[in-house]
N, C-alpha and C positions, 0 to 999 in steps of 0.2 A: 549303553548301560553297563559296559563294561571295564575292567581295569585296563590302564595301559598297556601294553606287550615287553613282555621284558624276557632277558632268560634266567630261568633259576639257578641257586647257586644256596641249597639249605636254604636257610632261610631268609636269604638274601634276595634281593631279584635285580639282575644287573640291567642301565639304562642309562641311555645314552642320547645326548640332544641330535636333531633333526630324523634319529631313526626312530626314537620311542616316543618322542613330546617335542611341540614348537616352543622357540623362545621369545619372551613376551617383553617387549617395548616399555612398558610401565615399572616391570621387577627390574630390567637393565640399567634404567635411570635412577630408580629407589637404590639399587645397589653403589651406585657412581655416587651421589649423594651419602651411603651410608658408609662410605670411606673415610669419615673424618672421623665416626666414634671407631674405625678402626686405628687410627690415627690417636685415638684416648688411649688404646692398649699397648703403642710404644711409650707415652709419658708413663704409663703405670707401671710398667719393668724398665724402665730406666729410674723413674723414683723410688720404688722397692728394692730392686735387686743392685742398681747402678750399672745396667747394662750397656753397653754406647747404643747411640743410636743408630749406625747401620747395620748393627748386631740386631738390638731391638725389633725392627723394619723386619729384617729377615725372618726372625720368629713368624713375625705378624703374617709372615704370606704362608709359611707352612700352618700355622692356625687356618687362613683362609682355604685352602688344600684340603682340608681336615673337614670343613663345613660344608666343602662338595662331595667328600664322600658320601653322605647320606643322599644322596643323588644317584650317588654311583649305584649305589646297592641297592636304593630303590624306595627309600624312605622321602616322605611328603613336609617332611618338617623343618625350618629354619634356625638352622640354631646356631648358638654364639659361647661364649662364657657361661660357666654357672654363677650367673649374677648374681643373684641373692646371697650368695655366699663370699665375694669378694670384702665384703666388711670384715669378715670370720678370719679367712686367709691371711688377708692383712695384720691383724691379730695375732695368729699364729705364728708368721713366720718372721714379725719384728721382734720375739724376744731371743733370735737368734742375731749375730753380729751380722754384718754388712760384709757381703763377698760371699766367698767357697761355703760357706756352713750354712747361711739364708738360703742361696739359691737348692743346695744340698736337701735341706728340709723340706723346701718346695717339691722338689722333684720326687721326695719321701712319699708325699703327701700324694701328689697326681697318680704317682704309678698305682697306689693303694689304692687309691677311690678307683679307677682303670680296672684292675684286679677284682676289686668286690664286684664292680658295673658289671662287668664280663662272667665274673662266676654266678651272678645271679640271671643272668639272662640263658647262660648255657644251660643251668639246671631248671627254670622258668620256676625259682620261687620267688623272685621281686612282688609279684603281686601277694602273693601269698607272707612274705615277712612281712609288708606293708599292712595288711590284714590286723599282724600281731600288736604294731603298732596302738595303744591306746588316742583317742581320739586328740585330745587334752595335748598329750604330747607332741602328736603329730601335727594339728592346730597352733602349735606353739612354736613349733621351730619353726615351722616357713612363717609366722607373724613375727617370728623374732628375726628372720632374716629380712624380710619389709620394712622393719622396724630401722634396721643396720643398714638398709638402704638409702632413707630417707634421712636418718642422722647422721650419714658418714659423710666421707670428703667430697663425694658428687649431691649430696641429699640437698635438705631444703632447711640447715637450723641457719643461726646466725653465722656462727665460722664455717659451714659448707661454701665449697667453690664457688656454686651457681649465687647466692646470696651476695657472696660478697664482690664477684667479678660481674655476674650476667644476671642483677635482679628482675631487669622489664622483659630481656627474653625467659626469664621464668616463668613471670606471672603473667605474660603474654601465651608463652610456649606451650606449656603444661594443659592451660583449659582448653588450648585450641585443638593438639593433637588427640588427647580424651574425648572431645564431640565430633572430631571425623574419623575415628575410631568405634566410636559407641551410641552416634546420635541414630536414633528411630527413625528420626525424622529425614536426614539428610537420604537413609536406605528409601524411603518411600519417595523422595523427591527424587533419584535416580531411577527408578522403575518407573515413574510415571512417565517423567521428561527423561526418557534417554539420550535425546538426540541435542541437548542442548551445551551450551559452554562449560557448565558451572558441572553439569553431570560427567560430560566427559573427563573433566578436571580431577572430579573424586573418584575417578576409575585407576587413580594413579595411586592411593589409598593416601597414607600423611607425607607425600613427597611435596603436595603442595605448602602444603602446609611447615613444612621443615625449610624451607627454598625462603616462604615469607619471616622464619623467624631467624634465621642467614642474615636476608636483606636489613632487617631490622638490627640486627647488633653491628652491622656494618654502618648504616643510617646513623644511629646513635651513639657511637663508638666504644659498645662492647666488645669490637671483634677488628682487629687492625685488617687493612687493606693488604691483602696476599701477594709474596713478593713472587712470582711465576719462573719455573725453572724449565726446562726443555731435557728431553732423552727418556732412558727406561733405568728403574734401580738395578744397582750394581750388588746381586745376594753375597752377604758373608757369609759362605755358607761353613768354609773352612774354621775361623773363628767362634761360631757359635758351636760348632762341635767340639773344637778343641778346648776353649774357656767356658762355657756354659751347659754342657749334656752329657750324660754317663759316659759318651765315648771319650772325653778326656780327662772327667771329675774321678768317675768310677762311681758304682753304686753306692749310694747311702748304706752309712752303718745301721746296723738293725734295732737300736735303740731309737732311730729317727724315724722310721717304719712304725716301732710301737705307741710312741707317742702322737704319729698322726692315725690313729685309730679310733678313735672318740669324734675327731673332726669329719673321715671319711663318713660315719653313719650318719651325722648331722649331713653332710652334703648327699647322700643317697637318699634320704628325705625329702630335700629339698626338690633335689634333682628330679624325685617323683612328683612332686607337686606338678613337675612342667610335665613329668611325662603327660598328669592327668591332665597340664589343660590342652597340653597338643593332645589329647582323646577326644577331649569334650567342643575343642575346636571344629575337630573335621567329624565328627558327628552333627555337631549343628547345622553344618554348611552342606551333610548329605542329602537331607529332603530337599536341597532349595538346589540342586544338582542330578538328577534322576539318568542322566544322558551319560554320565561318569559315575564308575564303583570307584570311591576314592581309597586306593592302596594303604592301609598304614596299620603299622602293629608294632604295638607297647612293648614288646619282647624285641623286635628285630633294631626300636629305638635305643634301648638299654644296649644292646650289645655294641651298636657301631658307637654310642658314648663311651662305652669302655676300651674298645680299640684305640679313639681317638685320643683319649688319656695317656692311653699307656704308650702311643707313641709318640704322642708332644713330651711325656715324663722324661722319655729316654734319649728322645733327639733336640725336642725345639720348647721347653717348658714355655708353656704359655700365658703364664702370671694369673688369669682368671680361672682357672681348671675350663675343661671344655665341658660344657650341658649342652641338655640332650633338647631345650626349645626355649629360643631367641622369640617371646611370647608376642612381642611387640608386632615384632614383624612377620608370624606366621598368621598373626591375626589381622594384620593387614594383607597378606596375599588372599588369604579368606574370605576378607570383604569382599576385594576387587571378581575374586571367584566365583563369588552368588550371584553375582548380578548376572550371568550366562556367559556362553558359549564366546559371545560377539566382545565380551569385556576379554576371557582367558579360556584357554582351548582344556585345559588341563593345569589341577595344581601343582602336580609335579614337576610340569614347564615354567611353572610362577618362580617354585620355591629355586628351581635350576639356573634362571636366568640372572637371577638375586645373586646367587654365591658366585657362577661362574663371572660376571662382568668383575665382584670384587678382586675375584684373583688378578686379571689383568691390571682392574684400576689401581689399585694399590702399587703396582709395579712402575707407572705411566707417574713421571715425575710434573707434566703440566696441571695431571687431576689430584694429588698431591700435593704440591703447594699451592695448588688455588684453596683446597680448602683446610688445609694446616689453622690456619686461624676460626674454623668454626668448627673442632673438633672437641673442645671442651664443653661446650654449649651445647650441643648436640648427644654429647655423651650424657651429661649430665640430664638431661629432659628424659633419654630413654632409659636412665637409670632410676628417676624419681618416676617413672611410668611404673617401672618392674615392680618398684617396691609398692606401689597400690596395687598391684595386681595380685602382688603376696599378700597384702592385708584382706582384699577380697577370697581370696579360695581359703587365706587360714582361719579366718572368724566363720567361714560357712561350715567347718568340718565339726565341730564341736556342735553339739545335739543336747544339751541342757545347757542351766547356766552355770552350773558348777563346772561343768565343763569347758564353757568358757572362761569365767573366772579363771581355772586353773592355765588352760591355752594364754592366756596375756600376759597370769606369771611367769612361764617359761618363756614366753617371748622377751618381757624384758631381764629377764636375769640373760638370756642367749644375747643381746645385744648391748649388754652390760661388761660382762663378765667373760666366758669360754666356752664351750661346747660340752669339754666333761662337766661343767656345775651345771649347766641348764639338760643334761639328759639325766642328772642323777636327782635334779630340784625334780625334772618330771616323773621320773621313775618313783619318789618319795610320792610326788601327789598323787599317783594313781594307786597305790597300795591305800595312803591314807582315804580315798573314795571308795576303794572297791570295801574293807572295813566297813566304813560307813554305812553302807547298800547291804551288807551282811547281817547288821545289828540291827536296822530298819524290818529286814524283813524278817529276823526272828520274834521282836517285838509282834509283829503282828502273827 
């Protein structure tokens, strides 16, 4: 009934595999497997920024590095990119030229959002400015980032990737990972039959199911046959510091800083959206767990987010900003977690065994170019995942219908348009309600 053993360190708690948690056989292979959507984040800084690709690659493993920290310290959460926000970013940083000024901007941008993460965690008013937050707006931005997810270049319109490259692993992929993710039915069919094929199978949460919709674009020929390479990656490490990060760019000019200030509060939003579902995550999974205190606080997650910012910002920019919960897959360690002791000894071991295999995999050129070809496909699915996820928590926050109303005008003007018109559309609609609710109640 108690938390794992760690040592303190403020409000950290440092931990380490085999002394403080076992590693788990199901996260190692989900992790080996989810190499390919890390394999999506070198095409996206080589197609934004025009990074090469063993420059790219190298980012990619100091990002992976960065998602074991919250391991290190003691945090129970999976996390990746701030996804919802990649539509925004993109946005943002193309109406700067291609080269020194784009990447410049970028790195503007990371350290900021780094900066505020961190200065809100130190002072512990994240929750308390989120409070300030009007519903409407707050509603709005993460449905507007859902929104950006599902129209953008990984989403689901007609000129989106997955559409027009990998339409059957779409509409194959998408319902399939959703119902072993979130079916009732499959949770009561592994508790009753624990000992059978099909149950032990979904103890591995959507690995299977990710494996079948592989096979499927290989079968069908959305996904070319994988040319296989042998050894370990060679890191640029020199290169990416000297061409790509303040150690050889130099800091961003302070015009570039102020102008990513509109965007960092639009991603601090967001970013709390994940905080709240990695809350509401390991809350729900604690009654069905009574034998583990599961470790986890919303303050100690904000702050290792902002660590993590500010040192991709400054050494290894990592194209997505880094968030604080990868919701796909903390909510698949979660699954696999409820079902007891005999499925995962501990989540912390789940979420450990997940990030640390990536670090290696990623490295291991045979697990690398085997799956280099289903790396879009894959992305793409837990990109259109994320962005339902954000439509689910941002239509729940809104508490009338004018409030919602106003929540989906700010979502589409947010994925229309930019971050300062959709916080100044929302900021408009909240004075023009709160008026409203004024004159209402003098009338009466």
């Amino acid at each position: 009934g108690q938390a794992q053993k760690g040592f303190k360190l403020g409000p950290f708690v440092l931990r380490a595999p085999y002394f403080h948690y076992e590693l788990e056989a199901a996260e190692v292979l989900q992790g080996i497997i989810m190499t390919a959507t890390s394999l999506g984040g070198v095409a996206l800084l080589e197609s934004l920024f025009g990074i090469p690709y063993p420059v790219a690659i190298t980012i990619i493993v100091f990002q992976h590095i960065g998602y074991f920290l919250h391991q290190i310290l003691g945090d129970v959460t999976i996390s990746g990119w701030l996804t919802p926000a990649v539509p925004l970013i993109t946005s943002f940083v193309g109406a700067y030229e291609l080269g020194a000024q784009r990447i410049e901007a970028y790195i503007a941008l990371q350290i900021t959002v780094g900066v505020l993460f961190l200065f809100l965690a130190v002072f512990r008013v994240s929750g308390r400015l989120i409070k300030l937050v009007p519903p409407a707006l707050k509603g709005g931005l993460i449905i507007g980032a859902g929104i950006s997810a599902l129209t953008g270049q990984y989403g689901i319109t007609r000129s989106g990737l997955m559409l027009q490259q990998y339409p059957i692993s779409l509409f194959v992929g998408a319902p399939l990972l959703i119902f072993l993710l979130y079916s009732e039915r499959l949770k009561r069919y592994t508790t009753l039959h624990p000992h059978t094929l099909i149950a032990k199978l979904l103890r591995f949460g959507i690995v299977p199911g990710l494996i079948l919709i592989c096979l499927l674009a290989l079968l069908i020929g959305e996904a070319a046959l994988p040319a296989i390479r042998f050894g370990f990656l060679k890191l640029e490490v020199g290169a990416m510091l000297r061409d790509w990060s303040v150690a050889g760019l130099g800091l961003p000019n302070l015009q570039l800083f102020l102008k990513a200030i509109p965007l960092s509060f639009v991603c601090f939003i967001l970013a709390f959206g994940e905080v709240v579902l990695a809350q509401e995550i390991v809350d729900d999974v604690k009654p069905k767990r009574p034998d583990e205190r599961v470790d986890f606080s919303s303050n100690r997650l904000t702050a290792i987010t902002g660590i993590r910012n500010i040192l991709h910002g400054l050494f290894a920019p990592s194209g997505g900003l880094s968030g604080p919960n990868w919701a796909a897959m903390t909510m698949a360690v979660s699954r696999r977690y409820e079902n007891g002791h005999q499925s995962m000894y501990s989540f912390i071991g789940g979420s450990a065994s997940f990030n640390i295999v990536r670090i290696v995999a990623i490295m291991f050129l045979p697990i690398t170019s085997f799956l280099t070809p289903f790396r879009e496909p894959t992305l793409c699915l837990l990109m259109i995942m994320q962005g339902f996820a954000c439509l689910s928590l941002g239509i729940s926050i809104p508490k009338s219908r004018i409030e919602l109303a106003s929540a989906l005008l700010v979502g589409i003007v947010l994925a229309n348009y930019n971050a300062a018109i959709a916080l100044a559309v929302g900021i408009l609609i909240t004075i023009l309600n709160k008026n409203a609710r004024i004159e209402k109640s003098e009338k009466h």
